[in-house]
N, CA, C and O atoms as a MOPAC input file, in Angstrom:
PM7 MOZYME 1SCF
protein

 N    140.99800 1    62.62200 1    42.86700 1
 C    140.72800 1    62.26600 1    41.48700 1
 C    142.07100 1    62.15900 1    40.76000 1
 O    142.98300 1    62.96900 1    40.93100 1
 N    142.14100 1    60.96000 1    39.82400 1
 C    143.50400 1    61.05900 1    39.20800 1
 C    143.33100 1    61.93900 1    38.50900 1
 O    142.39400 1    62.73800 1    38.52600 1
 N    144.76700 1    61.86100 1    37.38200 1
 C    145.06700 1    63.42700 1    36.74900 1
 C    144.65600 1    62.58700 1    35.19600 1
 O    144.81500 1    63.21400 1    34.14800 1
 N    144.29700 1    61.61000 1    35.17200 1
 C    143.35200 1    60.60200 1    33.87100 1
 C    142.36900 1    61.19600 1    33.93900 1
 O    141.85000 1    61.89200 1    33.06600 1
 N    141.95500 1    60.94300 1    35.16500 1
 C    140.08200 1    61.34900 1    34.75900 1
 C    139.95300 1    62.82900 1    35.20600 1
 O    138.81500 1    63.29700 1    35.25100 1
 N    140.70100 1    63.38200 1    35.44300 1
 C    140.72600 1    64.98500 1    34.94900 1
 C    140.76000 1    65.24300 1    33.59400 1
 O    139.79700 1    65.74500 1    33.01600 1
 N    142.03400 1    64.87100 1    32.90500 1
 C    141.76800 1    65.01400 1    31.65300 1
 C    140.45600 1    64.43300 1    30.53100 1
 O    140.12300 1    64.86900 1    29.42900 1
 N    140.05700 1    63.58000 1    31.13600 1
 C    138.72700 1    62.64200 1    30.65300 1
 C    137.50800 1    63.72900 1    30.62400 1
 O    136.84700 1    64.20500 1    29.70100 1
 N    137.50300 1    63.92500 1    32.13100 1
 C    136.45300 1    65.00700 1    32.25100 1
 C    136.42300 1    66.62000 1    31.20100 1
 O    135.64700 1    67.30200 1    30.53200 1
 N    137.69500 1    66.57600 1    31.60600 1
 C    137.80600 1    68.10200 1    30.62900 1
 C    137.18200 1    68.43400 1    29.23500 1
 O    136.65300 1    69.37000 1    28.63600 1
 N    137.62500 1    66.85500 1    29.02900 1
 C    137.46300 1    66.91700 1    27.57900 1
 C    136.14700 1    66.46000 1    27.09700 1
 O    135.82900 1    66.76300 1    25.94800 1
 N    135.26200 1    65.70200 1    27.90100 1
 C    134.01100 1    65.29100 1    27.87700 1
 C    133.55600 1    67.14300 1    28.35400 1
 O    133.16400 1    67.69900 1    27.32800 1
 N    133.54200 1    67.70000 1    29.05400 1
 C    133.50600 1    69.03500 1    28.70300 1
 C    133.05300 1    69.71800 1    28.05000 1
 O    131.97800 1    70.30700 1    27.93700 1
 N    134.94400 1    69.55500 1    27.03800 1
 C    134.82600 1    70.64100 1    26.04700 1
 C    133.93400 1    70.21900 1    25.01400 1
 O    133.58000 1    71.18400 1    24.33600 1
 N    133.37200 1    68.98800 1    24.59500 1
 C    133.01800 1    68.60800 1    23.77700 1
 C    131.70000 1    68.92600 1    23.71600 1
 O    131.11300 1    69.34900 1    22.72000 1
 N    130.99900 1    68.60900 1    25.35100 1
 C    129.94200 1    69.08500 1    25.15200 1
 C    129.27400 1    70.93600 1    25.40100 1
 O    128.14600 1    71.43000 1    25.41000 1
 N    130.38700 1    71.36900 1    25.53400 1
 C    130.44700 1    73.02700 1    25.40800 1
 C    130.75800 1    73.36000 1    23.53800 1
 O    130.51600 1    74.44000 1    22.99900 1
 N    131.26300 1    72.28100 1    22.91600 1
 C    131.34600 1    72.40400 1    21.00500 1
 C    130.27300 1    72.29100 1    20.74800 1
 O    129.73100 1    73.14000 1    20.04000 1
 N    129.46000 1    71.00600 1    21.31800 1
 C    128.06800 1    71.09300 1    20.91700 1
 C    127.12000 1    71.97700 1    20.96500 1
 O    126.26700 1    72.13100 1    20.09100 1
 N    127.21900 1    72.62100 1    22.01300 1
 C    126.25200 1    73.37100 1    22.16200 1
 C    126.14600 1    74.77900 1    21.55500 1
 O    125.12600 1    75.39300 1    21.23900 1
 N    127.50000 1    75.16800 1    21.46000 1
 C    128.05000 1    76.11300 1    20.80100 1
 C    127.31900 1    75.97000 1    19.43400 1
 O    126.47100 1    76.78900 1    19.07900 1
 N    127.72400 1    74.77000 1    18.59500 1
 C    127.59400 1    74.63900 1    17.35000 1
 C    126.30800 1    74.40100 1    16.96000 1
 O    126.01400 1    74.67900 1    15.79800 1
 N    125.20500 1    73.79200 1    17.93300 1
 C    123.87900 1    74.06800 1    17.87400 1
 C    122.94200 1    75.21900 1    18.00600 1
 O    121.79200 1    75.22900 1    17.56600 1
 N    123.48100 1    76.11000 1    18.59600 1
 C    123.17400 1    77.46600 1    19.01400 1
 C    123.24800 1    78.45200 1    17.67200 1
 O    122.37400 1    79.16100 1    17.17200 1
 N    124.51600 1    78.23800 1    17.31700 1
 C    125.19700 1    78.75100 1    15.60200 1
 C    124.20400 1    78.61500 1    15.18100 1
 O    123.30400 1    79.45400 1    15.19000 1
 N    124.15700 1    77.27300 1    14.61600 1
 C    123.06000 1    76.97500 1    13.43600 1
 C    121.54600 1    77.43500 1    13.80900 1
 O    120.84600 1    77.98600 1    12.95900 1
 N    121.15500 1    77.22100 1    14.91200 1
 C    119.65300 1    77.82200 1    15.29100 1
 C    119.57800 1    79.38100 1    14.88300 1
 O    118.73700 1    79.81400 1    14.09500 1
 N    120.64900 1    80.24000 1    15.57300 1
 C    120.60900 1    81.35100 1    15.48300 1
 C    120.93800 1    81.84800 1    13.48500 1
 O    120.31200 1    82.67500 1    12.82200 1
 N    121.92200 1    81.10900 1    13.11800 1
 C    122.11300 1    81.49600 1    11.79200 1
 C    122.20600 1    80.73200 1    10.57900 1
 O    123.00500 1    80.86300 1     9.65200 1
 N    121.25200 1    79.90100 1    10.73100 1
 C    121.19300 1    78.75300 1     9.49400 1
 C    119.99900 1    78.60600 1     8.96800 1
 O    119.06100 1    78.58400 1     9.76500 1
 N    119.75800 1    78.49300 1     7.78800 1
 C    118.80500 1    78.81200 1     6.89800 1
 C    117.48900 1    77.40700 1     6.68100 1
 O    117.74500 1    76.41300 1     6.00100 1
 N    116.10100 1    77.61000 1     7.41200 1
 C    115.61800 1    76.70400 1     7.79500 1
 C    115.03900 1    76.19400 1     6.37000 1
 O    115.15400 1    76.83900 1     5.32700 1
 N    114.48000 1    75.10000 1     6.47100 1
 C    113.85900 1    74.19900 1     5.43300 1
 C    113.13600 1    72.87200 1     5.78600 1
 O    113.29800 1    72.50900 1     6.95100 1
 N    112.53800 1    72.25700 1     5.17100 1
 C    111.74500 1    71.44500 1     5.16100 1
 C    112.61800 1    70.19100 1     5.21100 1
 O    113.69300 1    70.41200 1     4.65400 1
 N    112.49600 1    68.71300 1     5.78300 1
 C    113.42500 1    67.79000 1     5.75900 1
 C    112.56700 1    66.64800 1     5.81300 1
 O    111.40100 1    66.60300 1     6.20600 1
 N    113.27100 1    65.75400 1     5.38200 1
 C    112.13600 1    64.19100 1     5.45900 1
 C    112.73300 1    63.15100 1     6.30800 1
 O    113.91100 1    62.89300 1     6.06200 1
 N    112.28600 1    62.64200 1     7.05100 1
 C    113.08500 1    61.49600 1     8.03500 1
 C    113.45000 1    60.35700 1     6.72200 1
 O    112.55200 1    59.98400 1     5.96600 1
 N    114.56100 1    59.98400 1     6.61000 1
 C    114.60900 1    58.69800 1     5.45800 1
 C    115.31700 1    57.26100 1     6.37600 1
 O    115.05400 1    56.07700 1     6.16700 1
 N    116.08800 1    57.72300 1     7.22400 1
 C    116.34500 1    56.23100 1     7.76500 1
 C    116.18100 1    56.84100 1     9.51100 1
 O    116.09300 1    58.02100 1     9.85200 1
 N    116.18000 1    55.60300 1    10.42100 1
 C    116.29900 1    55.49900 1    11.74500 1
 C    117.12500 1    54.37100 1    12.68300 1
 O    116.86800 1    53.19400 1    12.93900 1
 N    118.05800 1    55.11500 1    13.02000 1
 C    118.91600 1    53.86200 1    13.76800 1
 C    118.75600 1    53.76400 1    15.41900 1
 O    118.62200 1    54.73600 1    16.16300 1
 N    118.79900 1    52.43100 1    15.80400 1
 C    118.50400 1    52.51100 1    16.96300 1
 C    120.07700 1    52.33400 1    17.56900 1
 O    121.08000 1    51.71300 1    17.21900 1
 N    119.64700 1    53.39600 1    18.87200 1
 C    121.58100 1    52.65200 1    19.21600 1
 C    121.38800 1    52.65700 1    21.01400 1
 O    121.13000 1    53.49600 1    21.87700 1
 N    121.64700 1    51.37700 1    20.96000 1
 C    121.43300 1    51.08500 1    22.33700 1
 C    122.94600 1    50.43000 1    23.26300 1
 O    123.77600 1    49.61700 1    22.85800 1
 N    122.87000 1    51.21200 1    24.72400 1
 C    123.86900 1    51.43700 1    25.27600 1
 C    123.93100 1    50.68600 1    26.60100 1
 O    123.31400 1    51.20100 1    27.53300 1
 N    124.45800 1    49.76500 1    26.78200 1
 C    123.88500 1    48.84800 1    28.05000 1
 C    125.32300 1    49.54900 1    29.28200 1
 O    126.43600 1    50.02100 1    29.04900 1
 N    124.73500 1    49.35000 1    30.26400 1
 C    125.55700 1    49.66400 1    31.44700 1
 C    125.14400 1    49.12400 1    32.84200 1
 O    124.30400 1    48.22700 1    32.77400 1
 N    125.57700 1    49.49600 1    34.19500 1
 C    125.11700 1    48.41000 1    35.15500 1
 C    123.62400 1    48.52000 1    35.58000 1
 O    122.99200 1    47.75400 1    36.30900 1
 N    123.21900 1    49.63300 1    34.96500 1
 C    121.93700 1    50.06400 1    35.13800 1
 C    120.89000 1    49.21800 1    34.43800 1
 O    119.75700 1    48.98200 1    34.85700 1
 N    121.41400 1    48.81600 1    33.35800 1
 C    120.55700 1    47.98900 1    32.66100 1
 C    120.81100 1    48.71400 1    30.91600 1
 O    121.95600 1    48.97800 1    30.55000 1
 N    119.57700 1    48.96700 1    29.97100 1
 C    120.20400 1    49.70600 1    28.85400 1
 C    119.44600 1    50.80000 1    28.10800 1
 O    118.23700 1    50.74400 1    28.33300 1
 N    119.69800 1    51.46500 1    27.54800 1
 C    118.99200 1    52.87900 1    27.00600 1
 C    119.39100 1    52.67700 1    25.61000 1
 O    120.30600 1    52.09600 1    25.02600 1
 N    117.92200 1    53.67000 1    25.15500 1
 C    117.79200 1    53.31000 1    23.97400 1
 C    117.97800 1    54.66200 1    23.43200 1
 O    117.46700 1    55.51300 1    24.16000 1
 N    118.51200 1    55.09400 1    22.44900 1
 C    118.48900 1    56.42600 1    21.91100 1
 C    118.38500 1    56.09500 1    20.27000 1
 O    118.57900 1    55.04500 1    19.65700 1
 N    117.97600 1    57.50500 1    19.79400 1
 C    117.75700 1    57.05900 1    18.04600 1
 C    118.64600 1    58.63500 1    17.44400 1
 O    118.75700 1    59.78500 1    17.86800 1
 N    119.05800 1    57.99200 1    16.44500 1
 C    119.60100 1    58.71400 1    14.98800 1
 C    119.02700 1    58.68400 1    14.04500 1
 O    118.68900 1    57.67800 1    13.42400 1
 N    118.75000 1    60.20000 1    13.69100 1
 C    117.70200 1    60.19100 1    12.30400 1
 C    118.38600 1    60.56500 1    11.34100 1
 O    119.58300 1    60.79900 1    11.50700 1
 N    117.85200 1    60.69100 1    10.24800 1
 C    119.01200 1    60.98000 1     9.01400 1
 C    117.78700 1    61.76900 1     8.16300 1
 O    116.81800 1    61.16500 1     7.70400 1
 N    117.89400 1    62.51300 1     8.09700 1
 C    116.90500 1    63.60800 1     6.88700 1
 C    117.61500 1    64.17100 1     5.62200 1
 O    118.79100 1    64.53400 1     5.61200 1
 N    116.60600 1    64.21000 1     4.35100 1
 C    117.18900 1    64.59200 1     3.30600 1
 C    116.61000 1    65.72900 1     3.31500 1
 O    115.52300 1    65.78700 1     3.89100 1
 N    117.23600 1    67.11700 1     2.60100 1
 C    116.11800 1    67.79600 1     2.19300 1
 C    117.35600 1    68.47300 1     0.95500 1
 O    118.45500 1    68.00400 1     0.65900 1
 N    116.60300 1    69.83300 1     0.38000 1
 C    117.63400 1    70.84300 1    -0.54900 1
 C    117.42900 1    72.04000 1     0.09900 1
 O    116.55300 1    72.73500 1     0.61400 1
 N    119.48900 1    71.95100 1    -0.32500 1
 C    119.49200 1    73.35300 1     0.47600 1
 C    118.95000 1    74.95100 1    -0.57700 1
 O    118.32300 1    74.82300 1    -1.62900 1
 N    119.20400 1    75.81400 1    -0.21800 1
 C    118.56200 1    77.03600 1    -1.21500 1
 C    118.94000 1    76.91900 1    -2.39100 1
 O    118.17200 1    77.14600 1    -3.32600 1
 N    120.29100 1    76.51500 1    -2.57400 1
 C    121.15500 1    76.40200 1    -4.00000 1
 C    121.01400 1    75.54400 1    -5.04000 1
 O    121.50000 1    75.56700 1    -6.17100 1
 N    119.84800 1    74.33300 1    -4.18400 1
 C    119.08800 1    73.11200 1    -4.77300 1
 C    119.90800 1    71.89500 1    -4.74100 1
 O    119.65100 1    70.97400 1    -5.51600 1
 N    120.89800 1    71.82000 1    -3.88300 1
 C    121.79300 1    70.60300 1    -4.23000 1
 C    121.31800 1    69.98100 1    -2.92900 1
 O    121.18900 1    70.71800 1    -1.95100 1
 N    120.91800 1    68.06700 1    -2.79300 1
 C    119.89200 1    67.34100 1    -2.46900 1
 C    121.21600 1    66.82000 1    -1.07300 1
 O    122.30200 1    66.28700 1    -1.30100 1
 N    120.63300 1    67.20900 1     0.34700 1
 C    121.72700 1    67.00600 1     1.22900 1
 C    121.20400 1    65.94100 1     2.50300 1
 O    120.05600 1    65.53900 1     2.69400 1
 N    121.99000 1    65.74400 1     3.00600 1
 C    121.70200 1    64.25500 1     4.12100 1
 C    122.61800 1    64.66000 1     5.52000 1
 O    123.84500 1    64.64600 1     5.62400 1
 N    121.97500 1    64.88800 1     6.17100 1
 C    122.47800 1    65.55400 1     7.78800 1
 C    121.61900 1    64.08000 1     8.74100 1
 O    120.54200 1    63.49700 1     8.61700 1
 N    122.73800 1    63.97000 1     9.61800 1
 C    122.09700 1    63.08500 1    11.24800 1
 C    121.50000 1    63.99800 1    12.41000 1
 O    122.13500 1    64.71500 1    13.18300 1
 N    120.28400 1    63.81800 1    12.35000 1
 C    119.98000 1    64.80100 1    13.68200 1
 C    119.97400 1    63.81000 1    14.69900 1
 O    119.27600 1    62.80800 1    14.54500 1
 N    120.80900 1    63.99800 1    15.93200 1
 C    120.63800 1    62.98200 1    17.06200 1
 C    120.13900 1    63.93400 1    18.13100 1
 O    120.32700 1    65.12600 1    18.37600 1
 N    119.44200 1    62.97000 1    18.66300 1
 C    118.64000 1    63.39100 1    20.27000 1
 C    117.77000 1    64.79300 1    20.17100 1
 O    118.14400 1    65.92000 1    20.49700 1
 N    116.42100 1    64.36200 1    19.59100 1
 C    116.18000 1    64.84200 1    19.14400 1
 C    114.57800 1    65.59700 1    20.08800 1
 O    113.57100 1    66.24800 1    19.80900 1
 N    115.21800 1    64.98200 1    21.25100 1
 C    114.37400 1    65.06200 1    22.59800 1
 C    113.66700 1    63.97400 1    22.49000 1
 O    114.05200 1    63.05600 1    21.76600 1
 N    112.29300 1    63.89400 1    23.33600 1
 C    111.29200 1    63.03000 1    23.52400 1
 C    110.42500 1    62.55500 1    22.65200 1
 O    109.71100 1    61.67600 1    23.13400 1
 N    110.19800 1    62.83800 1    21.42200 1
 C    109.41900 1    62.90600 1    20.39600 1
 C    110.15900 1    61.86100 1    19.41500 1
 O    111.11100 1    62.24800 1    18.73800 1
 N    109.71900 1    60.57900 1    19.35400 1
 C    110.06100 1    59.82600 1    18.34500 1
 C    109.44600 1    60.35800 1    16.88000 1
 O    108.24500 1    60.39600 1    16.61300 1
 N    110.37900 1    60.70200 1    16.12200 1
 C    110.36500 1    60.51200 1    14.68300 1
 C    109.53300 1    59.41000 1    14.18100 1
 O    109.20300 1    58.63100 1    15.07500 1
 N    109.05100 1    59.09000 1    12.88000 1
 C    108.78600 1    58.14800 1    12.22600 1
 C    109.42700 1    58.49900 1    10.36700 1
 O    109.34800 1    59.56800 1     9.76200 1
 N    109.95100 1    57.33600 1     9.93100 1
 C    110.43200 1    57.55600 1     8.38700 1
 C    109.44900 1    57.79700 1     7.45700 1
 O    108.40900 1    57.18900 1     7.20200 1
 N    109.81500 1    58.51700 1     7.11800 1
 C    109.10500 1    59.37700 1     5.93300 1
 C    108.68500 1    61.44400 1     6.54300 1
 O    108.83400 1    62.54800 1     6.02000 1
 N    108.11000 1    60.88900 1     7.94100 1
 C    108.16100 1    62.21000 1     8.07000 1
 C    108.32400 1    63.49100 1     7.87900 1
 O    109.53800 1    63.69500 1     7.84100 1
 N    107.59500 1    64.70100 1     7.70400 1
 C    108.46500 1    65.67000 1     7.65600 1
 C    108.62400 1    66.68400 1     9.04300 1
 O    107.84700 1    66.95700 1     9.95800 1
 N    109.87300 1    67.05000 1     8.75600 1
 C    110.26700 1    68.38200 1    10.18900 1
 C    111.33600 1    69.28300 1     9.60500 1
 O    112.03700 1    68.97200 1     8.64200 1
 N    111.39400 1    70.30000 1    10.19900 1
 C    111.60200 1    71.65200 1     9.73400 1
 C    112.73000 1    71.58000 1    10.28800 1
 O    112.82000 1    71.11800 1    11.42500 1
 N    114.07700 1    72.12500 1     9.43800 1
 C    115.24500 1    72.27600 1    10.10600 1
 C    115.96400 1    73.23100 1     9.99400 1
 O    115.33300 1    74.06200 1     9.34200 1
 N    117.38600 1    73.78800 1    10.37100 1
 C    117.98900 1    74.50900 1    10.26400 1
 C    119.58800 1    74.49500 1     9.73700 1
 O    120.20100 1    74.60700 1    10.79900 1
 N    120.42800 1    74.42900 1     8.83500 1
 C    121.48900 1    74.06400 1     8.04800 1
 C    122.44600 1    75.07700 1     8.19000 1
 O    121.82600 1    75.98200 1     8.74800 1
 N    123.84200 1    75.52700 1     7.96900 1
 C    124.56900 1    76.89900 1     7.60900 1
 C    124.84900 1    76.29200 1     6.14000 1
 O    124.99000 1    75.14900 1     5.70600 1
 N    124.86400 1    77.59300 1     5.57200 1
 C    125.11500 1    77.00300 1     3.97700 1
 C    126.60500 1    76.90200 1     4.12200 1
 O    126.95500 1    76.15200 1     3.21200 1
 N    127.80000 1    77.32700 1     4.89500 1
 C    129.20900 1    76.57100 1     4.46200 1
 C    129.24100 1    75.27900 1     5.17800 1
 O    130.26000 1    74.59700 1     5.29300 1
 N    128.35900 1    75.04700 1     5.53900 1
 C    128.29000 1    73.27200 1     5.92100 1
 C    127.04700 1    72.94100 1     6.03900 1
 O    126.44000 1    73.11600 1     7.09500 1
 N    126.33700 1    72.26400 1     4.65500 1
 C    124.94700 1    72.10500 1     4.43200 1
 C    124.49100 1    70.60400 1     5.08200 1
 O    123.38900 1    70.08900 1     4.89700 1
 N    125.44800 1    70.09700 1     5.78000 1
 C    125.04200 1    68.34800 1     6.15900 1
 C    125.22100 1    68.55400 1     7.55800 1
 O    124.99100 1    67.56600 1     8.25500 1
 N    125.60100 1    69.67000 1     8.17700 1
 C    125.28700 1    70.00900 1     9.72500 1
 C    123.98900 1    70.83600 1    10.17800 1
 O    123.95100 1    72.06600 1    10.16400 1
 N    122.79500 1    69.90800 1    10.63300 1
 C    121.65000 1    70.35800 1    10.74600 1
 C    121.00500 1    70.20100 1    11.93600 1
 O    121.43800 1    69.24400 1    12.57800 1
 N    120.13400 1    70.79900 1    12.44400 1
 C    119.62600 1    71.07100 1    13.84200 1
 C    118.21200 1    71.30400 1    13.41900 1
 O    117.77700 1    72.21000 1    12.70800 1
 N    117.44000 1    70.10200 1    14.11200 1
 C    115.95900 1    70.04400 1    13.82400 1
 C    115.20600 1    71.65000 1    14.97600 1
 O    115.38000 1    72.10600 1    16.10600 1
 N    114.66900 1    71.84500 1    14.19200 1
 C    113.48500 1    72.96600 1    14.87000 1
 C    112.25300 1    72.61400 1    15.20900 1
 O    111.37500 1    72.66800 1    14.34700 1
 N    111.99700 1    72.25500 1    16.32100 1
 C    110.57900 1    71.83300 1    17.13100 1
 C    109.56400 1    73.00800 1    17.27600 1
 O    109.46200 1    73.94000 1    18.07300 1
 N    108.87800 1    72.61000 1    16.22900 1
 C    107.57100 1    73.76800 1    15.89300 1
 C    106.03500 1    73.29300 1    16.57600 1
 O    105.04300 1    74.00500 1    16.41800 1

């Protein structure tokens, strides 16, 4: 393996060891609430395989303090969303636009 795609790998990695980290955070210590699906993007990824489709949701809700906030929940498992929706999420109040949907 070159010493490129070592570093490639590493860092595809660490990134997804931040994620998970930082999803874990917020599940474990972020203050849940009610959220509304308001937009849906489709984002599709073609490769030799052919192409995949994945979606980005965007939910509004208020956080405890009442100020009106807009977080992207991506991949959000198997369960397509629809706009308008509501689903229950989880926020940290020193960063109220980083949110992690809760599957109830």
């Amino acid at each position: 393996m070159s010493p490129f795609a070592i570093v490639v790998l590493a860092f595809v990695a660490a990134a997804a060891v931040f994620v998970a980290w930082r999803t874990m955070n917020i599940k474990k210590n972020g203050i849940e609430t009610q959220a509304t699906v308001t937009r849906i993007e489709e984002d599709v990824q073609a490769d030799s395989d052919g192409a995949s489709v994945s979606y980005n949701y965007y939910v509004r809700y208020t956080t405890a303090d009442g100020q009106q906030q807009e977080a992207l929940i991506t991949n959000p498992g198997f369960k397509k969303l629809e706009r308008g929706e509501q689903i229950t999420i989880k926020y940290l109040p020193q960063k109220p636009n980083a949110a992690v949907w809760i599957k109830k």
